[in-house]
Every structure is written in structure tokens, then in C-alpha cells.
C-alpha beads as a LAMMPS data file, in Angstrom:
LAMMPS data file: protein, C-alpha beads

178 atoms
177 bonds

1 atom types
1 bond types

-500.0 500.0 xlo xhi
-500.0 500.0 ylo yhi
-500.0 500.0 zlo zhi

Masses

1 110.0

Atoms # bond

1 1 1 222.744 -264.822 474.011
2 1 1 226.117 -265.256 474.555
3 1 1 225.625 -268.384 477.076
4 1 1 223.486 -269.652 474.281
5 1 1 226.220 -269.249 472.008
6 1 1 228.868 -270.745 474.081
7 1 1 226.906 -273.695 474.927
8 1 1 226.038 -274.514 471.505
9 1 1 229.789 -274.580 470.861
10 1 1 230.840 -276.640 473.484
11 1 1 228.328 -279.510 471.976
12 1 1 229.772 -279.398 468.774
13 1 1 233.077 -279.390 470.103
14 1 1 232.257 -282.789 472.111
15 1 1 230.291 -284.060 469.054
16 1 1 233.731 -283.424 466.687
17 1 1 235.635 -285.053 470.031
18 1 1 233.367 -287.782 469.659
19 1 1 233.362 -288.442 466.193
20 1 1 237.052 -288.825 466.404
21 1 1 236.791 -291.477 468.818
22 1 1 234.008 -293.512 466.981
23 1 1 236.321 -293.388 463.836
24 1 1 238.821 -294.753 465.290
25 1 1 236.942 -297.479 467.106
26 1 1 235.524 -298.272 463.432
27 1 1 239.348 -298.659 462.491
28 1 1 240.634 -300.730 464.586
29 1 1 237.582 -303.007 464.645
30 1 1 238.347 -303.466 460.294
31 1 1 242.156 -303.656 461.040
32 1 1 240.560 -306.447 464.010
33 1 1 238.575 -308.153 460.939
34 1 1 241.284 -307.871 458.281
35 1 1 244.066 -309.218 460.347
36 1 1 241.764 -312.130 461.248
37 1 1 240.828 -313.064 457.837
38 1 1 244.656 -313.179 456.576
39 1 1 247.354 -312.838 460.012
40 1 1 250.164 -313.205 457.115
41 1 1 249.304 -309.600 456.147
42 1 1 249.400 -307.916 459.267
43 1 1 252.097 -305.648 459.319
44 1 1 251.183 -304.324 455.821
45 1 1 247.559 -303.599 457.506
46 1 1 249.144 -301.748 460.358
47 1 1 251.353 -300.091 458.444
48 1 1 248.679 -298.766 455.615
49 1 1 246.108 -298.328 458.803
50 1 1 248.680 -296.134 460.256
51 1 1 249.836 -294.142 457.776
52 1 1 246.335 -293.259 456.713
53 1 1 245.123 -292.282 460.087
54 1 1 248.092 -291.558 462.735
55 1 1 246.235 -290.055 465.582
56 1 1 244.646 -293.503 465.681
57 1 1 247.713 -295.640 465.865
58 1 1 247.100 -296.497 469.674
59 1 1 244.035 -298.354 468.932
60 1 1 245.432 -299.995 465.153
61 1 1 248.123 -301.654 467.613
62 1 1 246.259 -302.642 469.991
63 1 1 243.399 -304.081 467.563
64 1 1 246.641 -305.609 465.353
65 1 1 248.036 -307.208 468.584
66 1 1 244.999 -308.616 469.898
67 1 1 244.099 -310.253 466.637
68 1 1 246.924 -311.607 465.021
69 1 1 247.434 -313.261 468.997
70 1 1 251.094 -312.011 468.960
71 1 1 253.972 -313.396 470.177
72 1 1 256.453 -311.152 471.331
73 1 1 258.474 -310.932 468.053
74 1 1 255.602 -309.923 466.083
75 1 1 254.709 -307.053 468.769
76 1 1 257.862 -305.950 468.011
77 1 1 257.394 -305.914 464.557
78 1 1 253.723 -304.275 464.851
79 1 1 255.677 -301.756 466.334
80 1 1 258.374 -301.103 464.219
81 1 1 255.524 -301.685 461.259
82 1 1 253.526 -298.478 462.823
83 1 1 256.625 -296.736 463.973
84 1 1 257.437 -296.408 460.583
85 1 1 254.030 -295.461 459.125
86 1 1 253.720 -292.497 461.544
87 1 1 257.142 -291.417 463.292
88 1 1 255.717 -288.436 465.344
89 1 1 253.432 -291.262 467.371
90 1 1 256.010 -293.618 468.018
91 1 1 256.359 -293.242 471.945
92 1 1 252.329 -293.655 472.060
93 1 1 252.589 -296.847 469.969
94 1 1 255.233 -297.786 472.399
95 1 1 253.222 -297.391 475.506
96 1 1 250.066 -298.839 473.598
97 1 1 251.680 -301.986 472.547
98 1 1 253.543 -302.191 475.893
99 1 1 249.913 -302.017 477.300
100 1 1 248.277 -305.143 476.214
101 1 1 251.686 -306.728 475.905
102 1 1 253.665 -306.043 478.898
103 1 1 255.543 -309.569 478.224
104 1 1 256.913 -308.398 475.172
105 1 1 259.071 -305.378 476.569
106 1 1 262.150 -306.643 475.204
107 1 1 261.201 -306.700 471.983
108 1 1 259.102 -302.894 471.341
109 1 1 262.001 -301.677 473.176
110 1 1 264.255 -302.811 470.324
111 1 1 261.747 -302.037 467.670
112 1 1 261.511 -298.078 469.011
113 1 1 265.235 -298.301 469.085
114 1 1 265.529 -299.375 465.168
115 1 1 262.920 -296.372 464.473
116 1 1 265.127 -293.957 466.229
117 1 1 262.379 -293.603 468.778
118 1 1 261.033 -290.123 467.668
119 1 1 259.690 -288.332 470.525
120 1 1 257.605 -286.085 468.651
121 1 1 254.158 -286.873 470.458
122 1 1 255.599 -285.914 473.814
123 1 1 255.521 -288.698 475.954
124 1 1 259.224 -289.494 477.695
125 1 1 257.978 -291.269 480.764
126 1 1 256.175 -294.874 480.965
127 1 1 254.480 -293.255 483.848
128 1 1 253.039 -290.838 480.895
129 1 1 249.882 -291.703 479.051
130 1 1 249.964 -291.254 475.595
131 1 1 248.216 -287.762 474.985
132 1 1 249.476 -286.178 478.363
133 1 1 251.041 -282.982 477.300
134 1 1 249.916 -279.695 478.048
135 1 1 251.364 -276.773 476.238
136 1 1 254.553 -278.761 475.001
137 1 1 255.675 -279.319 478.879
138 1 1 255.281 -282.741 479.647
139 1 1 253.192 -283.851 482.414
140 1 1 255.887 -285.214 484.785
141 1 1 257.213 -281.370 484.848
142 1 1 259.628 -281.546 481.699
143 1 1 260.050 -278.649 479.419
144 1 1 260.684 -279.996 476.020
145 1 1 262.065 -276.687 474.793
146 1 1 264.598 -275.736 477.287
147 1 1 266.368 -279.407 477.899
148 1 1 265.338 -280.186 480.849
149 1 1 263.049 -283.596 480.740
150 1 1 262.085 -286.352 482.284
151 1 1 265.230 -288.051 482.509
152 1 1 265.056 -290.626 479.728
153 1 1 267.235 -288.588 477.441
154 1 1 267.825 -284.995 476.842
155 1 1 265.144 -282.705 474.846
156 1 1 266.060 -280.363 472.118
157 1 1 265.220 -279.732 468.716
158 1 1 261.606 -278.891 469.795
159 1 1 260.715 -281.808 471.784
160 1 1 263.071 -284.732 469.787
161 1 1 264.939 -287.143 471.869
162 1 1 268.782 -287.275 470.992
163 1 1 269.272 -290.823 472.551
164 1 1 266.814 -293.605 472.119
165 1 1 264.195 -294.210 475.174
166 1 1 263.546 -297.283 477.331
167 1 1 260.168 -296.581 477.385
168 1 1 259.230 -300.190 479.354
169 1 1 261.799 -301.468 481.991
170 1 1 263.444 -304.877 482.133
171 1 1 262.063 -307.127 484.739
172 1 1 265.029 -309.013 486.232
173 1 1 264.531 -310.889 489.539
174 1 1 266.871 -309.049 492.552
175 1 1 267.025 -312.580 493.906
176 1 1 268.228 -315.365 491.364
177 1 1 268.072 -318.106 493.901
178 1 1 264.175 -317.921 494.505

Bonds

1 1 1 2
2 1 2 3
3 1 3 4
4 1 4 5
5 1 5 6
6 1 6 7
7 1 7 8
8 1 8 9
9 1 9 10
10 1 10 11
11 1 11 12
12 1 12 13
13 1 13 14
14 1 14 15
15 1 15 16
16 1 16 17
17 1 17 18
18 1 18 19
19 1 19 20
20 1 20 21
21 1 21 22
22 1 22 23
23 1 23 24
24 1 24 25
25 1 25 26
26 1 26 27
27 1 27 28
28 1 28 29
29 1 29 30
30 1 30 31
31 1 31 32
32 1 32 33
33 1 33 34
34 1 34 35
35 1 35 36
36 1 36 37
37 1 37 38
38 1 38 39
39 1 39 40
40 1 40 41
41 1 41 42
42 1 42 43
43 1 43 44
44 1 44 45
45 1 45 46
46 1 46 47
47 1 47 48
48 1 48 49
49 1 49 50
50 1 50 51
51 1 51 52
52 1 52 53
53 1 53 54
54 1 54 55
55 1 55 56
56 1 56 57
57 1 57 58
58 1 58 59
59 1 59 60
60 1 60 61
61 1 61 62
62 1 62 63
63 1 63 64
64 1 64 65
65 1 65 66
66 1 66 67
67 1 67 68
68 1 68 69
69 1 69 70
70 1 70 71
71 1 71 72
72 1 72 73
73 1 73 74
74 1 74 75
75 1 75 76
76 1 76 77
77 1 77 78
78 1 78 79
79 1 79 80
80 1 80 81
81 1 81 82
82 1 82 83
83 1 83 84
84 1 84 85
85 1 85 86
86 1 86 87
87 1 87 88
88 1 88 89
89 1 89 90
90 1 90 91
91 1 91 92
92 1 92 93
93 1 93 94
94 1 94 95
95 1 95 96
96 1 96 97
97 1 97 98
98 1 98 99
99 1 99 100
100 1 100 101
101 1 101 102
102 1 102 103
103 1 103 104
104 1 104 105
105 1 105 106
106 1 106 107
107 1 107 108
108 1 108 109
109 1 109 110
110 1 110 111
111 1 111 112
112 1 112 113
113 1 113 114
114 1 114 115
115 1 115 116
116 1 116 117
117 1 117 118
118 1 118 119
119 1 119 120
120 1 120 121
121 1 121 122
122 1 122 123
123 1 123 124
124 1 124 125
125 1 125 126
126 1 126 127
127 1 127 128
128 1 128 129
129 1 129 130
130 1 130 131
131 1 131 132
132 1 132 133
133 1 133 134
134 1 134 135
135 1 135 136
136 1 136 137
137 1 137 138
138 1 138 139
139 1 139 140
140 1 140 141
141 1 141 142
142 1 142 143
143 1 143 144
144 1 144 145
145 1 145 146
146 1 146 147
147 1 147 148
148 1 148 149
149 1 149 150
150 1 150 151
151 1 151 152
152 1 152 153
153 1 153 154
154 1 154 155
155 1 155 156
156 1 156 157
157 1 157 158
158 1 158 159
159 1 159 160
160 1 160 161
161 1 161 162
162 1 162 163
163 1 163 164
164 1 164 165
165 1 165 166
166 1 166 167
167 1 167 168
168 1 168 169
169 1 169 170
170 1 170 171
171 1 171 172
172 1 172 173
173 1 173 174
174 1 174 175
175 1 175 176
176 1 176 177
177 1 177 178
């Protein structure tokens, strides 16, 4: 009985798991449509698409880059747009944004930095995928209550970062003659 039991809760679990995911799949495919029909509105979509559902930024940003065909000044300001809507995500919409737009490192870089880049979600490393946290230690060994991090700022005030992080490095060439 009690297997039984246990089973049948670990299948609704996955099902609620699941239903999360579909949700936001169904998200960022209308932020996908809406940002298609009109690309002049889409920083107000990701900023409404954000603020209504947060743990689905990654995808809106993604979904919003990929549509509108950014450039690398309007990733930036997709990311500033969602940073805004939903400040506790704003190192995942970082390392989304920096995912399918690696070019455009520059510019989310400067957008986290105008949003104060709230670490709130966890993630101080670029080696970090968003979600990576395990009982408010990060993943790379960081303890987000004590101070001691991952090296991209120091951690206090439950997990917020006192100095803005470069989440996604520069790329300069060592050699400037090749």
C-alpha cells in the first residue's frame, strides 16, 4: 500500500513538472507569434510575458530573441525589458539570452548592469545553468549565506550580489596582429 501510494505520487509530481514545462512552451510560442506579427512591440511583450509568468522568462527571451531576429542592441534591451519585469530571474535571463546570442555579450552585460544584476535566482557563474542550485549553495561550491561564492562578487543579504556580475566574458584576441 504504501509503494502504491508513493508511486502514485511521484506521477503526479512529474505530471505537475510537466505541465509547467508545456505552459511555458505555449508562452513562448504566443510571445514567438506576437512579436512576429508587430517586432515594434517587442519589449512591451517581453516585459508583460515576464511579469505575468517569471519562472518562464528563459524561454520568453529566447522566443523574443529568435523572433524579432535581434541585433545585439535589442538583446540588450530584451534583457533589460525582462530584467525589469522579474528582478529575482535576472542572472537566468542573462545566461538565456547569452545562449542564443553569444555575439551580443557586450550588450546583456550592460543591460544586467543597468538592472543592478539581482542575483536572486542563484546563478553567479556562466559555467552555471540557470536552475542549478541545491539548497541555496550554488553548484560550483558557493554558499550564498556565509559570503563565500563563486568569485564574481561577494554574497550576502541572502544570496544578493553587492557588485554587478560579468556573467559572459569579453572575447578579445591575445594576438592583434593575426
Amino acid at each position: 500500500m504504501k509503494n502504491s501510494l508513493k508511486s502514485l505520487l511521484a506521477i503526479a509530481a512529474l505530471g505537475v513538472v510537466s505541465a509547467q514545462a508545456q505552459d511555458c512552451d505555449a508562452i513562448a510560442k504566443s510571445v514567438s507569434s506576437k512579436i512576429s506579427d508587430d517586432k515594434s512591440e517587442v519589449l512591451n511583450v517581453v516585459s508583460e510575458q515576464v511579469a505575468e509568468s517569471p519562472d518562464c522568462a528563459c524561454d520568453i527571451v529566447k522566443s523574443a530573441i529568435a523572433a524579432a531576429k535581434a541585433d545585439k542592441n535589442l538583446v540588450g534591451a530584451i534583457v533589460e525589458a525582462a530584467g525589469n519585469a522579474a528582478p529575482g530571474k535576472v542572472n537566468t535571463i542573462v545566461q538565456c539570452a547569452a545562449a542564443v546570442a553569444p555575439d551580443a555579450a557586450v550588450q546583456i552585460n550592460a543591460a544586467a548592469a543597468n538592472i543592478g544584476a539581482g542575483a536572486a535566482d542563484g546563478a553567479l557563474s556562466p559555467l552555471d545553468f540557470p536552475g542549478d542550485v541545491a539548497g541555496g549553495d550554488v553548484v560550483n561550491g558557493g554558499d550564498m549565506n556565509s559570503g563565500s561564492g563563486a568569485g564574481n562578487g561577494s554574497t550576502s543579504n541572502n544570496g544578493a550580489v553587492s557588485a554587478p556580475v560579468n556573467v559572459v566574458p569579453e572575447v578579445t584576441n591575445p594576438n592583434p596582429s593575426l
